[in-house]
Structure formats: C-alpha cells, structure tokens
TIRODO-664753 format. One record per residue (C-alpha): z negated, x negated, y; residue in three letters. Coordinates in steps of 0.25 Angstrom, whole numbers, padded with zeros to 4 digits, always signed. Layout:
ZXYAla/...
This chain:
-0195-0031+0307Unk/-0185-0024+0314Unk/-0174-0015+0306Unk/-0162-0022+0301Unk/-0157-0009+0299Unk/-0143-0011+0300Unk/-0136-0003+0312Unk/-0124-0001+0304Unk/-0131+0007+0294Unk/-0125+0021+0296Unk/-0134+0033+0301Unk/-0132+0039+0287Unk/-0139+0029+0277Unk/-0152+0032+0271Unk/-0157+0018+0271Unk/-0168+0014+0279Unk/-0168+0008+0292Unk/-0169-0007+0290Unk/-0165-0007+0277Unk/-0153-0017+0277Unk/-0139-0012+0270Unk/-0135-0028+0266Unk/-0146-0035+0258Unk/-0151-0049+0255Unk/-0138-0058+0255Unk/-0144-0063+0240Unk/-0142-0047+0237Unk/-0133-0039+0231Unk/-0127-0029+0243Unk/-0133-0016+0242Unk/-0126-0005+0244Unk/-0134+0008+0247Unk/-0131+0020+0237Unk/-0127+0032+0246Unk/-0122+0039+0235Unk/-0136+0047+0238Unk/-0139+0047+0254Unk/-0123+0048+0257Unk/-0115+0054+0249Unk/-0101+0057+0252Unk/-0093+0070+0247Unk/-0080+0070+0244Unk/-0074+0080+0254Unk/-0080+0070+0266Unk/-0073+0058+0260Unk/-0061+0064+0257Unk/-0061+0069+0274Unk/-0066+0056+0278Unk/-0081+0061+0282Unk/-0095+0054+0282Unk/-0105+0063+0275Unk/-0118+0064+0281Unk/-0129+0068+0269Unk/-0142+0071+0273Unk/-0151+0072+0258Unk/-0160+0083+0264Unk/-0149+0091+0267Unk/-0138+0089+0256Unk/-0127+0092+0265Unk/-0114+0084+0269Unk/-0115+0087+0285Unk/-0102+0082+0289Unk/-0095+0092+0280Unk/-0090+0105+0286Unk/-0100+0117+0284Unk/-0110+0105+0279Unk/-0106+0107+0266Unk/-0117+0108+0255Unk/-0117+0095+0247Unk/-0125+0101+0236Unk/-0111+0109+0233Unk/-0104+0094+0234Unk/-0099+0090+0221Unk/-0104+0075+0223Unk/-0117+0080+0224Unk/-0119+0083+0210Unk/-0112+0070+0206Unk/-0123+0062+0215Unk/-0132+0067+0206Unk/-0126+0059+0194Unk/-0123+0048+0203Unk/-0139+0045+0209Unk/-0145+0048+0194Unk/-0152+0061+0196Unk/-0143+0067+0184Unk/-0138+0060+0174Unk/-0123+0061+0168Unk/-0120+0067+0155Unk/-0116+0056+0143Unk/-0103+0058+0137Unk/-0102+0062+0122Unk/-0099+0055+0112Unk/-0094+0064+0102Unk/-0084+0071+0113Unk/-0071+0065+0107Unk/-0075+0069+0094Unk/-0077+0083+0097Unk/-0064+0083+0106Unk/-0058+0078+0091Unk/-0062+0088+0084Unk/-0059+0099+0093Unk/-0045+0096+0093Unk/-0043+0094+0077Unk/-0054+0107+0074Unk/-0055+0106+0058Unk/-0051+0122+0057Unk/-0045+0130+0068Unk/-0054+0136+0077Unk/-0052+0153+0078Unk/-0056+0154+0093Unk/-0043+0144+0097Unk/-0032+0151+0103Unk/-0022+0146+0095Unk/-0017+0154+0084Unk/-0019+0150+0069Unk/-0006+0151+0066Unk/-0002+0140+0076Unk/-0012+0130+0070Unk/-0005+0132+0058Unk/+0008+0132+0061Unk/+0004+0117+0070Unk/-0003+0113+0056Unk/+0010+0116+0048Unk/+0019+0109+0057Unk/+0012+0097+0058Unk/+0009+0096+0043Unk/+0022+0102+0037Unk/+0033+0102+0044Unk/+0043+0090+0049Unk/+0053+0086+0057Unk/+0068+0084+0050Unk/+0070+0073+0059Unk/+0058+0065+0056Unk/+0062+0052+0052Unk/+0050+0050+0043Unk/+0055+0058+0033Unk/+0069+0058+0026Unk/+0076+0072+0022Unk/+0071+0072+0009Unk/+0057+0074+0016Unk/+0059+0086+0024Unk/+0058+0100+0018Unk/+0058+0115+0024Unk/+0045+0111+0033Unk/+0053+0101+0039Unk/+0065+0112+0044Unk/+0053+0123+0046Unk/+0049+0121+0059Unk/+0062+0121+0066Unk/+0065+0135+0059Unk/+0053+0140+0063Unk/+0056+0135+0078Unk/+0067+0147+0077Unk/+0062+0157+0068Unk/+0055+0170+0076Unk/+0040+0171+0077Unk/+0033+0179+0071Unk/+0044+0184+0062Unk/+0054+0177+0054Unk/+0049+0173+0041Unk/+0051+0157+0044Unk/+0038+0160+0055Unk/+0028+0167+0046Unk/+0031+0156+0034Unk/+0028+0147+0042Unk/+0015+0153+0048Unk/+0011+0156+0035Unk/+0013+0142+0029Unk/+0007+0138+0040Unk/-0006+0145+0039Unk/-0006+0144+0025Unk/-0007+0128+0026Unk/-0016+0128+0039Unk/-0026+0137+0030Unk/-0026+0129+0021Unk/-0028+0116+0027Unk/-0039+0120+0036Unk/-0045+0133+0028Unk/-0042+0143+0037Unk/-0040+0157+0030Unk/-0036+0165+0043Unk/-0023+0155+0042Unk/-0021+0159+0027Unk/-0024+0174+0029Unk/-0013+0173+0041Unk/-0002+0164+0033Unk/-0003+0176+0022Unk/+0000+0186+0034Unk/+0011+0176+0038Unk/+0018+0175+0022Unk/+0019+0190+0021Unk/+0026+0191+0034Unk/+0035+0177+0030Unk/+0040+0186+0017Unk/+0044+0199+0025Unk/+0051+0191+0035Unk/+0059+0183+0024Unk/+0063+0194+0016Unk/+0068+0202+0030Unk/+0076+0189+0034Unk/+0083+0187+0020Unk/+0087+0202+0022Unk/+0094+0200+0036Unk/+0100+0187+0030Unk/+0107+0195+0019Unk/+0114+0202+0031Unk/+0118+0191+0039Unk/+0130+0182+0038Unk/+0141+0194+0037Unk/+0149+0187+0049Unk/+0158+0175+0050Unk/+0155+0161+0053Unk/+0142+0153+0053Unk/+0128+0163+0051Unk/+0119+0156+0060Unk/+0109+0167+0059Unk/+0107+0166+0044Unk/+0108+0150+0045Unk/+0094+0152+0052Unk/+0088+0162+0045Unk/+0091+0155+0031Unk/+0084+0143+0038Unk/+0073+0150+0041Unk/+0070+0159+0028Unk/+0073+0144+0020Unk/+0061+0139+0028Unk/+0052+0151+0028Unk/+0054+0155+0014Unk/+0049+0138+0010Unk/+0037+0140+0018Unk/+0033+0153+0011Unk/+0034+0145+0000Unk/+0024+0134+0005Unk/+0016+0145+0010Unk/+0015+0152-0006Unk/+0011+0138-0011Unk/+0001+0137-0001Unk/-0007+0148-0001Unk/-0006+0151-0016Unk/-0020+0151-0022Unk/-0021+0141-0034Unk/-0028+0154-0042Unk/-0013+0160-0043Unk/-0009+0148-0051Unk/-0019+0152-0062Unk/-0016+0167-0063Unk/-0005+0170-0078Unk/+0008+0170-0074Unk/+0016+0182-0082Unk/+0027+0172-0086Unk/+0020+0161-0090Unk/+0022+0155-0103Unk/+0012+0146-0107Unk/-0003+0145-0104Unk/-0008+0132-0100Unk/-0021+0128-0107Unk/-0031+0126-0098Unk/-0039+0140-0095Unk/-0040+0139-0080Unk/-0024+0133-0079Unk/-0012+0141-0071Unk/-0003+0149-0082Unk/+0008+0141-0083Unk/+0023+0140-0089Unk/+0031+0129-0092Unk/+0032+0122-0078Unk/+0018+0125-0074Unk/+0013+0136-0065Unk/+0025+0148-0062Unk/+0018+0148-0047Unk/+0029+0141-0041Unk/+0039+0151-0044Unk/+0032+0163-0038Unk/+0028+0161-0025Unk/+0038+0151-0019Unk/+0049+0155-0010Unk/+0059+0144-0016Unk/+0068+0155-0021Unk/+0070+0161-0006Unk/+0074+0151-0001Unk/+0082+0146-0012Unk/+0089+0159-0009Unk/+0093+0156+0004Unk/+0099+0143+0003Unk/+0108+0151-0007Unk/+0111+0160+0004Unk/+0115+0151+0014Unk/+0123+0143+0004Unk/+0131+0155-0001Unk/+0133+0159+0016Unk/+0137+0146+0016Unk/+0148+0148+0006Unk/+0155+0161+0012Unk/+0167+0161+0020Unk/+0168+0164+0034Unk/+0151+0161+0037Unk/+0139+0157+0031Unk/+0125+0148+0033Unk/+0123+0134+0037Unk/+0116+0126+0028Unk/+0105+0121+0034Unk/+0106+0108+0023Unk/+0093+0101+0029Unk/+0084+0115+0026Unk/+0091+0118+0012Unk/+0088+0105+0008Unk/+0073+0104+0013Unk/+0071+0117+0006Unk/+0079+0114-0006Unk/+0070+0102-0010Unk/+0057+0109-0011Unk/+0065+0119-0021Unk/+0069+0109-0030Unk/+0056+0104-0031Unk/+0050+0118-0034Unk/+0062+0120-0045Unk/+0058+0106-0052Unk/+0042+0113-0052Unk/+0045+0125-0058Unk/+0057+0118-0067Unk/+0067+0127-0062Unk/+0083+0122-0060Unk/+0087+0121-0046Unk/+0097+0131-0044Unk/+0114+0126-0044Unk/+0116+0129-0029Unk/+0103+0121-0026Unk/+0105+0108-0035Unk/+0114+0100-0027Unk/+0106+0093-0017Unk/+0119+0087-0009Unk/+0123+0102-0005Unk/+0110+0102+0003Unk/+0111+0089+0010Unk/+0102+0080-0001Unk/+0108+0065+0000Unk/+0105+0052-0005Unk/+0092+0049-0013Unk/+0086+0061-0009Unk/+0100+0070-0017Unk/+0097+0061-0027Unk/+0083+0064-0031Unk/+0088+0078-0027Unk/+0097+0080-0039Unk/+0086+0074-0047Unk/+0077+0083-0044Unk/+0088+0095-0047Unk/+0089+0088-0061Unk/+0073+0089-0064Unk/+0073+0103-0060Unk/+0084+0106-0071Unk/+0077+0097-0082Unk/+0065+0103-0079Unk/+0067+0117-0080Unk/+0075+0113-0093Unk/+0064+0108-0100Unk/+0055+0117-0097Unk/+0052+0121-0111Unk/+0044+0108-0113Unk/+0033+0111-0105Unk/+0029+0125-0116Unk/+0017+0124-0122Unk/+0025+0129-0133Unk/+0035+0120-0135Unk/+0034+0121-0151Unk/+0039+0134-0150Unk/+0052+0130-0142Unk/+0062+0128-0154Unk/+0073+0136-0150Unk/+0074+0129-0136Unk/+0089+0124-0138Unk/+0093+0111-0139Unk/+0097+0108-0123Unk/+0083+0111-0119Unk/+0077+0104-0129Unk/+0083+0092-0132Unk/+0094+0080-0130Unk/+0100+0087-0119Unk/+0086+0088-0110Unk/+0083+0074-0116Unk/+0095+0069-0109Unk/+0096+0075-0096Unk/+0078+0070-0094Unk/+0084+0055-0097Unk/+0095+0057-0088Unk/+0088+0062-0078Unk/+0077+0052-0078Unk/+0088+0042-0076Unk/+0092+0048-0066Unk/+0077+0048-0059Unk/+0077+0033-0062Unk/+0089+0029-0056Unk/+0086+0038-0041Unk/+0077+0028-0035Unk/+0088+0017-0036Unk/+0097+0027-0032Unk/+0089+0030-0019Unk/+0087+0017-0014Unk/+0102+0014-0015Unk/+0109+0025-0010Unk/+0099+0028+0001Unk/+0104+0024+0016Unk/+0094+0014+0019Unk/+0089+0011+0005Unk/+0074+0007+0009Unk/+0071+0020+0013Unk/+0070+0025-0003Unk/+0062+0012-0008Unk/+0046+0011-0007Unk/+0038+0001-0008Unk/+0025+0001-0016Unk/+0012-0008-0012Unk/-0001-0009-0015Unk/-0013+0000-0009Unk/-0023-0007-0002Unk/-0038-0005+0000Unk/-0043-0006+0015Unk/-0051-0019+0008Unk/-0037-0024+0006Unk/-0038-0022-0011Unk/-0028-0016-0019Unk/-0031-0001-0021Unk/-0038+0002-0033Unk/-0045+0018-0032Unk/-0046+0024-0043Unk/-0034+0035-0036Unk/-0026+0025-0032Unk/-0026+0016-0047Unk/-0017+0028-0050Unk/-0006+0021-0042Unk/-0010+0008-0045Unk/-0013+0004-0030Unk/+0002+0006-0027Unk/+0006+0013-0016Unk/+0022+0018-0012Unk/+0027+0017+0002Unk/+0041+0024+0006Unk/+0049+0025+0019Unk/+0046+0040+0020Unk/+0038+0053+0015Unk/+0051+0058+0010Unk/+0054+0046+0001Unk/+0041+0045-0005Unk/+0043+0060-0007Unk/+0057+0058-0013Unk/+0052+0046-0023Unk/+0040+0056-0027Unk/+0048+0067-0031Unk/+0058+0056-0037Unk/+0044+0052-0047Unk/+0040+0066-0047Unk/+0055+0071-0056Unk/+0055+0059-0064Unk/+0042+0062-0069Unk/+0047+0078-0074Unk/+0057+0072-0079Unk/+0049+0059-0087Unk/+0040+0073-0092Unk/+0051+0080-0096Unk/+0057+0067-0105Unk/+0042+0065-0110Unk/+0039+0080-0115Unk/+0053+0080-0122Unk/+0048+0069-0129Unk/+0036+0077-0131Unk/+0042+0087-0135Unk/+0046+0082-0148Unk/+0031+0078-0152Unk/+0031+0094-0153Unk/+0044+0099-0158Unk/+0050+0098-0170Unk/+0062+0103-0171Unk/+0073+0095-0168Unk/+0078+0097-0153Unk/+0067+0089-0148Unk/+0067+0077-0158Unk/+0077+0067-0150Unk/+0069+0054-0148Unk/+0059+0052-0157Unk/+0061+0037-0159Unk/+0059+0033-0146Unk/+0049+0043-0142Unk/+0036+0034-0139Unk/+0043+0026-0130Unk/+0051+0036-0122Unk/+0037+0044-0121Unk/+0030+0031-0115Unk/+0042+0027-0105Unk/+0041+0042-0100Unk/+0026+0042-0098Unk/+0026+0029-0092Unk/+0037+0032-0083Unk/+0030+0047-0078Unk/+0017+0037-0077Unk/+0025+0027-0066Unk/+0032+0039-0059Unk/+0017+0045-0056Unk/+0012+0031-0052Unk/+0023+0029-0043Unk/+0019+0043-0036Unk/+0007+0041-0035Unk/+0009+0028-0027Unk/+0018+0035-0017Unk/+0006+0047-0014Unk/+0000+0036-0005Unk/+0011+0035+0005Unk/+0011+0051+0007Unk/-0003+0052+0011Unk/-0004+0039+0020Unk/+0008+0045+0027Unk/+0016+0033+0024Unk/+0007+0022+0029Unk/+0008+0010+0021Unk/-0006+0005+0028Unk/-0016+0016+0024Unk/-0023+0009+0015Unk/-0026+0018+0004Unk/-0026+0033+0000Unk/-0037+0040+0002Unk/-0042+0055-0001Unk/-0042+0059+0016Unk/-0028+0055+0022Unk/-0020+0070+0019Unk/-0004+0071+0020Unk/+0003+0079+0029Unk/+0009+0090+0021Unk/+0023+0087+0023Unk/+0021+0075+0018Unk/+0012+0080+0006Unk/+0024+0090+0005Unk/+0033+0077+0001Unk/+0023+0075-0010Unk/+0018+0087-0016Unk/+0030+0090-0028Unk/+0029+0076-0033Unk/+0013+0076-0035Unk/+0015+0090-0041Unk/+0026+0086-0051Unk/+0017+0073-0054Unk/+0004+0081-0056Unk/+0011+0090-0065Unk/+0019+0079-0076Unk/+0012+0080-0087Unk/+0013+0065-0091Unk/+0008+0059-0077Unk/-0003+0052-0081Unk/-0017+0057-0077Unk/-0021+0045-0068Unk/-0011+0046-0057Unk/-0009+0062-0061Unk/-0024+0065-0053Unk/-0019+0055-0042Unk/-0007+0063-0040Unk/-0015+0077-0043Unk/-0026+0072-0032Unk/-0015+0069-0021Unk/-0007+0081-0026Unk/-0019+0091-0021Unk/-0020+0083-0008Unk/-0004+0086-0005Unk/-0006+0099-0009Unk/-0018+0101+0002Unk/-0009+0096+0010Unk/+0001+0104+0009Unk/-0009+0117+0005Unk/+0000+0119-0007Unk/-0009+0128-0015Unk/+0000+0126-0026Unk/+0002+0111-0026Unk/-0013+0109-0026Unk/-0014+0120-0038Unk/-0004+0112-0046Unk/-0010+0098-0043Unk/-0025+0106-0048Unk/-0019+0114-0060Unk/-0006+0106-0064Unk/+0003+0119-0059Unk/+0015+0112-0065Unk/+0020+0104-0077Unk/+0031+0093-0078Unk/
C-alpha cells in the first residue's frame, strides 16, 4: 500500500514514514512522547528557537557554538523523566528529626552560641514576668518580675545586677538540664556579683551630698535591691543538701533521728546564713532614711520595695523572727486592699511566732522560769485573737475587693477521662475536689492565707499541750475544756491542709479548668511554682497536718522545688528542715 505518511509531519520526528499521527476514530488520540527524540532546553524557548537533536550526536545544533547538551541541566533531569533512574523516596522520619534538632535535650558544645546566653533565655522564659501582665495581680509579682528591666540598664560585664543574674542563671540552667560546665561558670559569676556589690554600697555611701532629687542613687539602690535577691535565690540553689546535716555551733537541741540536720527551735539555722535578706533590708532603709532628709533624697521605687518585701516576710515568719518597726506597715509600701489585709496578718504570725518559740524545746520541762507574758494568759490571748482575725479575712476580701469575684473560687469535682469521679489513691487525699481561682496570685494569696492559719492553729494546740508536760502553774489555764478545744484545732489544721491540697491542681494545670486530672508529667513554670513553694513548705513542716495529705503536699513540694532548683525547698520537703 502506499504511505499515508502524513506530509505535515515535520522533517524532525523520529516516527516512521507511514506511520499515521491521528489513530482509529474508536481510539484514544495518541500523542507521541518527544520528551526523548526532541527535547527542548530552556535557553531555546525562552529565545523562541526550535531545537534540532540529533541522538547520535547529543548536541543542540541551533544553539550558538553548538553547545554540548550533556552539560544542559534538562539532560540529567530526562533521565528521571524516561525511567533510566529512579527518584529518591522522601523520609519519613525527616519531621521528627528537624523536631529534635531544634529542642536538643542538652546544649550541644560545638554551637556558636555562648552558654551563658542559653541560660540567660531559659531564666527569662521561666522566671521572670511582665508588671503589666494582666494575668496576674500585684500580689503575684516579685523581684523577678522588675529584674529584667534593671538588668536592661545595668553595664555588662560589670555591675553586680549582671553577674547575679548570670549566676542565677546558670545555676538554674545546670540544674535543670545537668550541665556542670554552667554550674562551674555560675560559681565564677557569684564571686564577681559579691565584689561588685560591696564596691557599689561603697560609692553609694558617697553619693547624695548635693541638693535636690539623687537620680544616680535612686538606680543604683534598684539595682543592688535586685541583685542582692537573686544572690539569694542563687545560695539556695546551689546549696548542697549535705550542708544541712553538718552540727551547727549554736544549735540547741539535737533531733533524734541519727542521719537528721542538727537543729534549734525553728528547725534548720541554714536560712539565716547564706541569704542576702539582710542586704537588702539595708538598703530599703537607706533609701527611706535619703527619703527623710531635707533639701534631697531617693525616690521610692514602691512597686520594687514591695515585691522584695514580700519574700522577706515570708522568710522572718520561717525562721520565727519579728519583722522589723520600719518594715511592718504594709500601707507605706503601697499594699492595698485584700492583699494589706492578709499583709498585716502575716506581720502578726511572725510576731507570735517568734514569741513562742520556747515551745518547740525538747526541754520544755526545764523552762520554769520562763515569765508569765510568754508562757501564759497573754500568749493565749493574742493566738485566739489572731485566729479571729484569720477567720474573719476571707469575708473581709470578698467585700472590700473592687470587683468582688475576683477573690472567690469555685470548687468541683475532678473528673476521669472515662467521665468518673476521681478516686486515686493521690487524689483521695483531697477528696476528688479541685479549687479553681481567677488568677495565680489569688490562689497564691488563699494558700498563704491557709498556710498562717495553720501556725497559728499549731501554736494554740501545743499550748494546750503544753500543760500535758508542766506543772507548774503558768500553763494550767484551760483544763476543763481541753479535750474539745484540742479536737476543734486538729480538725480545723486537718481542713486547712485539705483545702490546700485542692487548690495544687490549678497550679500545675496552669489554670485550665479542662485538663482532666493530675498526673505525675505536666511540670509548672517556675514562676508559678514560686507562687507555691512557702505554703507547701509551711504545710509539710505542721506538726499536726495529718500524714495522708502531709505526703500529698511533701510529693508536690519536691516537684515545685525541681522546678524552681531550690536545693533547699527540696531538702526541707526530704528532711522536715522546719517545724511549725
């Protein structure tokens, strides 16, 4: 037959003559593949050019010079596109392993990036808050809220506010993620932080001899109020728990465990060694007596003396010491509403406390010429007054607060995933009830709130005690209604700690009212475990909390105190440091 070899057929396609381009009509249209015999580089088809291949040759003859098409990029690519190699397959772990390079569980020594900058980025996120965050109130911000915008104008490299804060830093980055290098460089840091703090308290002992406002003084007081309460964190971080079971010189009784921590009569004397308090104690007087004198002085800095007052007060009520006159009227350093309220009661524990010290002695027999104020009607009568007083503050709050929901909570029932109520051994502790605030800081003021009341509930029971082991007059006030009073007390101490333990929850789910239940892996910030730590310690540390929920509170204590890498938190939730 002749060739129906269409004439139209161009003088470049390889198809045989007489082979038709079109097919039977009852067939699909076939259209050649000249991916092979013609391919068409991109330089010709961006210039509008026809290339003419020839496969012996391999060269595109209408380029200029007659280019090479084996150095063509497309040519490469063919040999994917006709079969003769085949493409790679995509892994599937490739996500995986691009997560875990960006969250590396230690810090790799070969990056760039210097330790201390890691560190510094894991104490900002963990530690350290905004003043204006709306999530918490004032009575939840402390010195770490206030420390990055001093460190912002404090010199690198040299002013004491730096190095604390590189030496905190480490300090907490090493422990969280055990690197030794950061702990070896935070000690380095400390050493430096104490030189160039007592340096700056001798230039601010020559400044202010002028007139008018000392600006100059005003900063460096900030800054030194700062740096001086994170040398302190950085001390009770660090400290090793072996220092708490060395014999204390002035330590008056021995407890009678073998392995236990020499003690006195408010526990452990660690406290009052190693924490900076005292510094900076002594420069809130500074800049309130340069505040007094004619002609110039400091100005306050209200929202840092309170944050940095707080903490104080808390440690004064551990180690049962009165709060100093100048430092006792929360109004002078800008505490209002509830929050002055349960100020001043705390300012009245400390003073109780450290009056009644004499009942926690081993020796209490021996104590018959301790006089009459400390020993009898009168101590009596200030512990009821002040328990009044305690009872009466929640009422007090919800009233006098600015939008009085703000300062109730609401209590509900825990929940499984299977939609039963929470029954776990742990959680039987608290009944499977659950507290839920409007913020952190509230639930951190009620904690506090329980964690006074029950010094003061100890302190009514072991006068009561008391009388069980003395017999001489002074203590004999209340024998005929002794049994009850004892019961009221212990069943009162035993609803305070139940009550804390239900609001535990609502720190470590970070507030959500729909995690289901809590469990052992979910950790808490650290400056929200900084909200809870005093009132675990001071629960964990009441003699007449009973054991049940005591171990709840212990086991949550030591998680707080990871948390935070509070070497000495965790050592007194392990060894009862402290006695209440």
């Amino acid at each position: 037959m002749p060739s129906k070899h269409n004439s139209a057929c161009p003088s470049w396609c390889s198809l045989a003559p007489g082979v038709s381009h079109v097919r039977d009509v009852k067939s699909r249209p076939y259209r050649p593949k000249c991916d092979y015999t013609h391919p068409h580089c991109t330089r010709c088809l961006k210039a509008g050019r026809i290339c003419t291949w020839d496969s012996s040759l391999f060269t595109c003859t209408d380029q200029p010079n007659g280019t090479d098409a084996g150095s063509l990029a497309f040519k490469s690519e063919n040999a994917f596109a006709r079969g003769l190699a085949r493409r790679p397959r995509k892994s599937k772990s490739k996500s995986t392993a691009i997560i875990s390079a960006l969250a590396p569980a230690t810090p790799s020594r070969a990056l760039s990036t210097p330790l201390t900058l890691h560190a510094f980025q894991y104490w900002v996120r963990g530690f350290t808050s905004q003043p204006d965050d709306s999530r918490l109130p004032d009575i939840a911000h402390d010195y770490n809220t206030y420390a990055l915008c001093h460190w912002n104008q404090a010199s690198a490299g040299s002013s004491p506010l730096y190095l604390a804060v590189s030496a905190f830093s480490l300090a907490v980055f090493g422990r969280a993620r055990g690197e030794s290098r950061a702990l070896g460089d935070a000690a380095g840091f400390y050493a430096k932080s104490v030189a160039a703090t007592q340096r700056e308290l001798r230039r601010l002992a020559m400044t202010g001899t002028g007139t008018g406002p000392d600006i100059e003084a005003d900063v460096l007081i900030d800054q030194l109020v700062v740096a001086t309460m994170v040398m302190g964190s950085y001390e009770f971080t660090v400290q090793e728990k072996q220092r708490h079971s060395q014999s204390l010189s002035f330590s008056v009784v021995h407890h009678h465990h073998r392995d236990a921590p020499v003690t006195d009569e408010v526990g452990s004397r660690f406290w009052k060694d190693v924490c900076h308090y005292q510094g900076t104690l002594g420069l809130m007087q500074i800049r309130q007596q340069k505040q007094q004198q004619k002609g110039y002085g400091c100005t306050q800095n209200m929202a840092l003396d309170r944050a940095a007052r707080r903490p104080i007060i808390r440690a004064c009520i551990l180690r049962g010491t009165a709060i100093p006159e100048w430092l006792q009227d929360g109004a002078l350093f800008g505490e209002q509403g509830p929050a002055l309220g349960l100020d001043s009661l705390m300012v009245r524990v400390a003073a109780l406390r450290s009056k009644t010290l004499w009942l926690f002695r081993h020796d209490i027999k021996g104590l018959a010429q301790v006089s009459w104020l400390e020993s009898g009607e009168d101590v009596e009568k200030e512990a009821n007054e002040l328990e009044s007083a305690l009872e009466s503050w929640p009422g007090e709050a919800v009233a006098a607060a600015s939008q009085g929901d703000e300062w109730r909570f609401s209590s509900r029932v825990q929940m499984h995933s299977d939609g039963c109520a929470e029954s776990s051994v742990a959680l039987d502790d608290y009944q499977g009830i659950v507290h839920t605030y409007a913020t952190h800081g509230h639930a951190a003021a009620w904690s506090r709130w329980r964690a006074i009341s029950m010094i003061v509930s100890s302190i009514r029971l072991r006068l009561l005690r008391a009388q069980d082991d003395n017999e001489y007059e002074g203590l004999e006030l209340f024998a005929s209604y002794r049994p009850q009073a004892e019961t009221m007390i212990c069943a009162r101490i035993q609803s305070l700690a139940i009550d804390m333990c239900r609001s535990v929850p609502f720190f470590f789910n970070g507030g959500s009212s729909s995690r289901p239940h809590l469990a052992d892996d979910p950790e808490v910030l650290p400056r929200i475990a900084a909200l809870l730590g005093w009132s675990l310690t001071v629960a964990v540390s009441t003699e007449a909390v009973p054991n049940a929920p005591k171990e709840w509170l212990r086991h949550q204590l030591v998680r707080v105190a990871r948390a935070l890498g509070d070497a000495v938190i965790e050592s007194a939730a392990e060894r009862e440091e402290f006695r209440f």
